[in-house]
C-alpha positions in Angstrom: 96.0 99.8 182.8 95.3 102.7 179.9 97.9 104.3 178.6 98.1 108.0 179.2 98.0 110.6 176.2 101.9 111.4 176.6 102.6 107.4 176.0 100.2 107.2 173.0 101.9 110.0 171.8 105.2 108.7 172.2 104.7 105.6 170.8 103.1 107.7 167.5 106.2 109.1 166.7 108.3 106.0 167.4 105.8 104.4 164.7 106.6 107.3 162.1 110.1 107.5 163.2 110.5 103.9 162.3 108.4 104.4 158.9 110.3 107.4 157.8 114.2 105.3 158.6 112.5 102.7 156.4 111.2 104.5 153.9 114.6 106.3 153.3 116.8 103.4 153.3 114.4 102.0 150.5 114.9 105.0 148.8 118.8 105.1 148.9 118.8 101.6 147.7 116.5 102.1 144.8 119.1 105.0 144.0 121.7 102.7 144.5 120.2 100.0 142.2 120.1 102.6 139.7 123.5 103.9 140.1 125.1 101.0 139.4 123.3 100.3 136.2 124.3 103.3 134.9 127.3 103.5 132.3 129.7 106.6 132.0 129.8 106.1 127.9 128.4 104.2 125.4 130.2 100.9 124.3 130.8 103.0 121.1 132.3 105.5 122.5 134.9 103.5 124.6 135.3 101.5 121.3 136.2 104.3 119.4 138.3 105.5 122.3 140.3 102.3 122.8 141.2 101.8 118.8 142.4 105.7 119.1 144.5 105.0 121.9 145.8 101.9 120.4 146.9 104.0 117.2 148.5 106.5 119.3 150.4 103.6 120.9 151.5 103.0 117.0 149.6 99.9 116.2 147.7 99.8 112.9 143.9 100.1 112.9 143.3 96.7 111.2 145.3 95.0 114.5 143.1 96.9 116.6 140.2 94.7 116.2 137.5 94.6 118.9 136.0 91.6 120.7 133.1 92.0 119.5 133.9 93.1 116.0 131.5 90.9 113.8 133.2 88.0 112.0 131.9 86.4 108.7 129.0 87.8 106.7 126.7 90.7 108.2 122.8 90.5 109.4 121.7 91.9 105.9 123.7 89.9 104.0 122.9 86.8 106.0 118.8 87.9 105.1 119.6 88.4 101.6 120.7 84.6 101.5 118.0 83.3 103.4 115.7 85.5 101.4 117.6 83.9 97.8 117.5 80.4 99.0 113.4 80.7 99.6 113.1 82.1 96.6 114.6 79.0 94.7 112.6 76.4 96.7 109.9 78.7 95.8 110.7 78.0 92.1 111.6 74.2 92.6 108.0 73.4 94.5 106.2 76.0 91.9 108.3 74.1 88.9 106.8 71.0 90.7 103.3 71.6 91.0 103.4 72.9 87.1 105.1 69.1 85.9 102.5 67.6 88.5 99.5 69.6 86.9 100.5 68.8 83.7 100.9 64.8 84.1 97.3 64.6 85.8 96.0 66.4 82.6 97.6 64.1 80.4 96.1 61.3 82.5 92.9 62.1 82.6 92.7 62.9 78.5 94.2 59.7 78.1 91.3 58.6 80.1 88.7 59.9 78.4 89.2 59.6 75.0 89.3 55.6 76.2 85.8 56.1 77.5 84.6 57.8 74.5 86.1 54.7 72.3 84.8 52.7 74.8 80.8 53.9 75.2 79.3 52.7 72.0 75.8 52.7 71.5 73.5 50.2 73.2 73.4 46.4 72.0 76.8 46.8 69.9 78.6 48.0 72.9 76.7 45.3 74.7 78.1 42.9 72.8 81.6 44.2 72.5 81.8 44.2 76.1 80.7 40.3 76.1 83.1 39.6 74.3 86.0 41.3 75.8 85.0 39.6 79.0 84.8 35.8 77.3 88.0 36.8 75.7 89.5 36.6 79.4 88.3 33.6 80.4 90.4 30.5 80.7 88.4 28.0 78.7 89.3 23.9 79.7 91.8 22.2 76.7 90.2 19.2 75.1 
């Protein structure tokens, strides 16, 4: 059976009705939400306030340390090591390569200067070499 135009109608604003009730609670909790995230002071501010109020009380201010009071050395001064101990294996591996560079020089001067002892002209070098070689050799004892 068709519904009449008074029951389409009806059920129209029962639709938007609906949608509007949801729409609103979604809204009050997003507010909610971001309600309770808020904070009434800083965490500087309530730190400040709580070290006043424990002088007023008659405590000194070096008792009144915070929680979260940093202990041992600060950020910078924990960059300014890391930053000095780089720097020195940055002189130990530079100091290395130098001593390294310098040995492979002095090996391969040593090395040439043999050659150039070595590379005599044609049949005297020849002959030098021959006998080098038969100088080696592990002749038989009579």
């Amino acid at each position: 059976m068709a519904k009449t135009r008074a029951q389409r109608k009806a059920e129209r604003r029962a639709r938007e009705a609906e949608q509007q009730k949801r729409s609103g609670s979604e809204r009050r909790a997003e507010s909610r939400a971001q309600h309770d995230t808020q904070t009434g002071v800083s965490g500087d501010v309530a730190e400040i306030e709580a070290i006043e109020a424990g002088i007023a009380a008659g405590a000194d201010e070096a008792d009144l340390e915070t929680p979260d009071a940093p202990r041992g050395p600060s950020r910078a001064e924990r960059r300014a090591e890391a930053k000095a101990s780089k720097q020195v294996d940055r002189q130990k591996r530079d100091e290395q390569k130098r001593r390294e560079r310098e040995q492979l020089a002095r090996q391969q001067k040593k090395a040439a200067t043999e050659r150039q002892s070595g590379a005599r002209g044609g049949v005297i070098g020849f002959l030098l070499s021959c006998w080098a070689e038969l100088k080696k050799v592990q002749w038989p004892r009579p």
